[in-house]
C-alpha positions in Angstrom: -4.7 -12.3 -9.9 -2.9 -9.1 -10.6 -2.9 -7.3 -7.1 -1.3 -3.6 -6.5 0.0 -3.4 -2.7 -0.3 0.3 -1.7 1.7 1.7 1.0 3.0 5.1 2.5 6.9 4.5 2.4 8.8 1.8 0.8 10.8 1.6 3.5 10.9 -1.1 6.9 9.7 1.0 9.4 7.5 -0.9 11.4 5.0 -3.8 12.1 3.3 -2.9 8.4 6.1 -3.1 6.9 7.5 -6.2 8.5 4.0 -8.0 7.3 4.4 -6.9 3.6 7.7 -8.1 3.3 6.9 -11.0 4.4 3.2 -11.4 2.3 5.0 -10.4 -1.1 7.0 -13.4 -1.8 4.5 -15.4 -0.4 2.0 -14.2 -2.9 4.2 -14.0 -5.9 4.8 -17.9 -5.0 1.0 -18.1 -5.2 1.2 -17.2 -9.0 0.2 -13.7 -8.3 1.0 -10.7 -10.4 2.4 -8.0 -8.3 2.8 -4.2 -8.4 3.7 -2.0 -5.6 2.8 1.6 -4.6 4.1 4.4 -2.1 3.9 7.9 -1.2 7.5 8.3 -0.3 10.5 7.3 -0.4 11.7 7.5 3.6 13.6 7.1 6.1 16.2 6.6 4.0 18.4 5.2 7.1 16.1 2.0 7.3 16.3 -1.0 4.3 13.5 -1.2 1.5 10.8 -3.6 1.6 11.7 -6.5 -0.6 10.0 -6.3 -3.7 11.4 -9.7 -6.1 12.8 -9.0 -9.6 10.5 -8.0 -12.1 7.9 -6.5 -9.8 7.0 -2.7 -11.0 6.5 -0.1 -8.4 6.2 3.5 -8.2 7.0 6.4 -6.0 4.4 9.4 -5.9 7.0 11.3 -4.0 8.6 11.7 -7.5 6.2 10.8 -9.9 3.4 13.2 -8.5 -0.1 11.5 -7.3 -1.4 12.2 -11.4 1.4 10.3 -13.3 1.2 7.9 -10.4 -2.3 7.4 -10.5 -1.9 6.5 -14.5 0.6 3.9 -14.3 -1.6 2.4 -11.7 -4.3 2.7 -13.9 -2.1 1.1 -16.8 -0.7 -2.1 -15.5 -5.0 -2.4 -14.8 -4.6 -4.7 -11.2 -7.8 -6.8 -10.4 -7.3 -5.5 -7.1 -5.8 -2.8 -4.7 -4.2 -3.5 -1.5 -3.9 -0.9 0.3 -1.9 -0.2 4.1 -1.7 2.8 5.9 -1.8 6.1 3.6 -0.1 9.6 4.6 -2.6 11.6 1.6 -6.6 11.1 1.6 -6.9 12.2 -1.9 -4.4 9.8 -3.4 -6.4 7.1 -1.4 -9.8 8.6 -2.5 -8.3 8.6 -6.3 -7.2 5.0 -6.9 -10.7 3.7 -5.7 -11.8 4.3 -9.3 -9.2 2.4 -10.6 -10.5 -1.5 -9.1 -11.9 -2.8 -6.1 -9.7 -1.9 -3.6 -8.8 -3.6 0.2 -7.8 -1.6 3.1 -6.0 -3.5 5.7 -5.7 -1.5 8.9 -2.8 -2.2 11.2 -4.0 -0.1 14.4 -7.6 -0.2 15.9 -8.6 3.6 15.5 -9.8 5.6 18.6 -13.2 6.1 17.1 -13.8 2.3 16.7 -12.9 1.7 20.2 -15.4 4.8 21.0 -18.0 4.0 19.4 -18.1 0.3 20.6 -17.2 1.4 24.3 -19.5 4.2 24.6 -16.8 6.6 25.6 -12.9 7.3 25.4 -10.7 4.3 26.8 
């Protein structure tokens, strides 16, 4: 399966980050195709998430969401994996390109609202 793993920086920065570097070589030992997305480029004080030889990824910080959006497009995934996102629009963009997961790594106030009835 050719999956594209979406993410906000290609930097470690936290527990997200921490969980893709470990699921990437995991999956490419699965047989899995892999690409690899981001919106930027930072902090540039913290180490990159390991992506294994071979694996293409691109920055939209200097490619610019359009050019970005066409190499996703391109390299045609079977499906998007996508972590937190800085820029709704990007996010809203690539949904056209394949069916698309969204793996969210906080529960969001509103969730806990809407169960609870009220604010926490």
């Amino acid at each position: 399966m050719r999956l594209l793993i979406v993410n906000w920086s290609s930097r470690k920065i936290g527990g997200i980050e921490d969980y893709l570097t470990n699921l990437i070589p995991a999956l490419q030992r699965r047989d899995h195709q892999l690409a690899f997305t981001y919106e930027v480029d930072i902090p540039h004080t913290r180490e990159r998430i390991f992506l294994p030889e071979g694996v293409p990824s691109w920055d939209m910080s200097l490619l610019g969401m359009t050019r970005t959006l066409e190499n996703m497009r391109a390299w045609r995934p079977d499906l998007i994996y996508a972590h937190g996102l800085l820029d709704p629009q990007f996010e809203s963009a690539f949904l056209d390109i394949a069916p698309a997961v969204y793996f969210s790594h906080v529960e969001a106030l509103s969730t806990r609202i809407t169960e609870a009835g009220k604010p926490p």
